[in-house]
C-alpha positions as CSV (number, residue, x, y, z in Angstrom):
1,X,106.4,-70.3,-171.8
2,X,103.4,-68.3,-172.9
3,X,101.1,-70.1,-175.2
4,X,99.3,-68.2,-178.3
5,X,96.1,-69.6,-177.7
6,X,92.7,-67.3,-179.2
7,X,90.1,-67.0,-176.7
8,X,87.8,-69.4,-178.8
9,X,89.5,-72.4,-178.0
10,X,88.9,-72.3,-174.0
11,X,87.5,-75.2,-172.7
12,X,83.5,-75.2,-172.8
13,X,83.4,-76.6,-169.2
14,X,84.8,-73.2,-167.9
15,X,82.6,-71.4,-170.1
16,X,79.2,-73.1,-168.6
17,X,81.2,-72.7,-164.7
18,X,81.3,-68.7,-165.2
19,X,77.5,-69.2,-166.7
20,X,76.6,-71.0,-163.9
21,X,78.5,-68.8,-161.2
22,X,77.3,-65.9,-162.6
23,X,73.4,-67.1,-162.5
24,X,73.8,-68.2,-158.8
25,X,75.2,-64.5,-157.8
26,X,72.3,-62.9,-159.6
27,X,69.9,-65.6,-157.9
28,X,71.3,-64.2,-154.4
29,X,71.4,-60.7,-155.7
30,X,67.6,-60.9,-156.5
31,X,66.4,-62.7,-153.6
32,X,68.0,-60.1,-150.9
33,X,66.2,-57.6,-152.4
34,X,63.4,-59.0,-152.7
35,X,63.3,-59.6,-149.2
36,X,64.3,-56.7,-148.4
37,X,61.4,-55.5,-150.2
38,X,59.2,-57.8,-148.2
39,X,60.7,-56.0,-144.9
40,X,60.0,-52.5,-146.2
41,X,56.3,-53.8,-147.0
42,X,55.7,-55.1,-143.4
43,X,57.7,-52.0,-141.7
44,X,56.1,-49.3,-144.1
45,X,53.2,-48.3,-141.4
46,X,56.0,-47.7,-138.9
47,X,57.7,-45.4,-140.7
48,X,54.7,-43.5,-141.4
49,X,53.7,-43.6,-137.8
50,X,57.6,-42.1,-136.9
51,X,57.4,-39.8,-139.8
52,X,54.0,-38.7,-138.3
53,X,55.4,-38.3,-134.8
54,X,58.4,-36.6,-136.0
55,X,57.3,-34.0,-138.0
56,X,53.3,-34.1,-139.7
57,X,54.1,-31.2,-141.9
58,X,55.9,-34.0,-144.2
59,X,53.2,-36.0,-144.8
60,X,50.6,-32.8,-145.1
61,X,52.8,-31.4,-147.5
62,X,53.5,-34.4,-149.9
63,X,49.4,-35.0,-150.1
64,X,49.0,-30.8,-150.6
65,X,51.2,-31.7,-153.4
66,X,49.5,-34.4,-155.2
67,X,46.4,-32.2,-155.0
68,X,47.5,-29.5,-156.2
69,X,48.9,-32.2,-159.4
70,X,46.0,-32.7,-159.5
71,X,44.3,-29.4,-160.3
72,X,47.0,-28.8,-162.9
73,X,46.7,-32.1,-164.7
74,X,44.7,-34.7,-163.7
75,X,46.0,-37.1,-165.6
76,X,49.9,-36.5,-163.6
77,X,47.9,-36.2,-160.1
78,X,45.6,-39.5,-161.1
79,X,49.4,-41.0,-162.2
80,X,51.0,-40.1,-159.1
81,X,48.5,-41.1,-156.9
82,X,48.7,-44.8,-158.2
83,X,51.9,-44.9,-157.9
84,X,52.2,-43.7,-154.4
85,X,49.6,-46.3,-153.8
86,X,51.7,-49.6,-155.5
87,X,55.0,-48.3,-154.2
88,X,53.7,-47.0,-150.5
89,X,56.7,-48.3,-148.6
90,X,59.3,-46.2,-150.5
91,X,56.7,-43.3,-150.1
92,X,56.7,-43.9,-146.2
93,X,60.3,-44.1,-146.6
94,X,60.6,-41.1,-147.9
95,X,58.2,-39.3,-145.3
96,X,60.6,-40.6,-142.6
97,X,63.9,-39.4,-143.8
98,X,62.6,-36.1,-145.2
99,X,61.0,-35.9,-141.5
100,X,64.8,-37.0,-140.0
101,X,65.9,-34.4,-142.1
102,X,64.1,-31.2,-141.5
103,X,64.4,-32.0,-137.9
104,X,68.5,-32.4,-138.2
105,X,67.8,-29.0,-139.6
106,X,66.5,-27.7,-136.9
107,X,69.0,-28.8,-134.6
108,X,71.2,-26.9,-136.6
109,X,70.3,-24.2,-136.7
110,X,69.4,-23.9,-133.2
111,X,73.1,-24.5,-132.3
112,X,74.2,-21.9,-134.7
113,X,71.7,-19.6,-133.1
114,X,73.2,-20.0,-129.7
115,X,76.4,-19.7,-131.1
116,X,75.9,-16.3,-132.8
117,X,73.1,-14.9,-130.3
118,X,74.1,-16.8,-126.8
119,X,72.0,-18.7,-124.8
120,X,68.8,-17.3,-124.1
121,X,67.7,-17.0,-120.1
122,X,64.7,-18.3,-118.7
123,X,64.6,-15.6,-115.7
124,X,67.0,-13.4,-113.9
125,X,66.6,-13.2,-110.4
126,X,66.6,-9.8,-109.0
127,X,67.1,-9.0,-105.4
128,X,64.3,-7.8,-103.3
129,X,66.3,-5.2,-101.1
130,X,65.4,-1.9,-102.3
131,X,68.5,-0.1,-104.5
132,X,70.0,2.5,-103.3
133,X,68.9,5.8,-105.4
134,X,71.7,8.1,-104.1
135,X,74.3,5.8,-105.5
136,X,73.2,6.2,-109.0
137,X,75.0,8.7,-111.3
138,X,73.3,11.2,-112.8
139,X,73.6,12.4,-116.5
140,X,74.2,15.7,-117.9
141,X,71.6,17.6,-119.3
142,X,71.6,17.3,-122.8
143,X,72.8,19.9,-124.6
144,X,70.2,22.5,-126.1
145,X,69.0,22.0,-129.5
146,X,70.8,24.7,-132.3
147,X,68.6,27.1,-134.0
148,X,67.5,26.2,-137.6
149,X,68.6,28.2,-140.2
150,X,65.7,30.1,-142.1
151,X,65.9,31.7,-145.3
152,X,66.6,34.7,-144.5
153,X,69.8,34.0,-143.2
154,X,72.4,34.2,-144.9
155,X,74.3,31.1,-146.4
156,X,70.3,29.4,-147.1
157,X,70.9,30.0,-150.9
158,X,74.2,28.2,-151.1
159,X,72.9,25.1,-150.2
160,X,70.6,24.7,-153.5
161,X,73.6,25.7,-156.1
């Protein structure tokens, strides 16, 4: 039978269980990502040093971009530059996947340029026998060039009307 009972009148043991249970998943919660943290803080100069390998123009082009911050508003460039400082392993995160990235790009559009254009051919080897001259069929001469009309012919006036 279903009891009418308000929410108030719960037992306060299972009130401090679900305060407790719910402390202990936040605990874990926290301390995975702070070690996680930890593991992007050790791994950070590997990333940059893969990001580097894989494609420098990521790395030129984020530090092009805080200086020119920089020469719009110091205070943004001076900003950005601490922070890239304090959070450096997301930063060298970054550098790797936009690296990963532009070179997925690439990829891509190399295969679609094989598949629209073909494969392109190194070399072609061509025979050394001499070819045969006789055997090659010669075109007609192309046909001679029609007069220009001048303007003293007649039908020159009924162009312009």
């Amino acid at each position: 039978m279903l009891s009418n009972r308000s929410s108030f009148e719960r037992s306060p043991l299972r009130t401090a269980l679900g305060i407790v249970v719910a402390l202990v998943v936040l605990y874990v919660l926290f301390s995975i990502v702070g070690w996680i943290i930890a593991l992007l803080y050790r791994l950070a100069p590997l990333a940059l040093l893969a990001a580097l390998v894989i494609d420098y123009k990521v790395v030129t082009g984020y530090f092009t971009g805080i200086k020119n911050l920089f020469q719009r508003n110091w205070v943004y460039g001076l900003a950005a530059t601490a922070l890239s400082i304090v959070f450096y392993p997301f930063v060298f995160l970054y550098f790797l996947g936009a690296a990963l990235f532009k070179r997925k790009v690439k990829e891509v559009r190399k295969e679609a340029d094989i598949r629209r254009n073909g494969k392109w051919v190194d070399y072609e080897e061509v025979t050394s026998e001499p070819m045969d001259v006789d055997d090659i069929e010669v075109l007609p001469p192309p046909p001679e060039p029609r007069p220009r009309q001048t303007r003293d012919e007649p039908g020159y006036d009924e162009y312009f009307k």
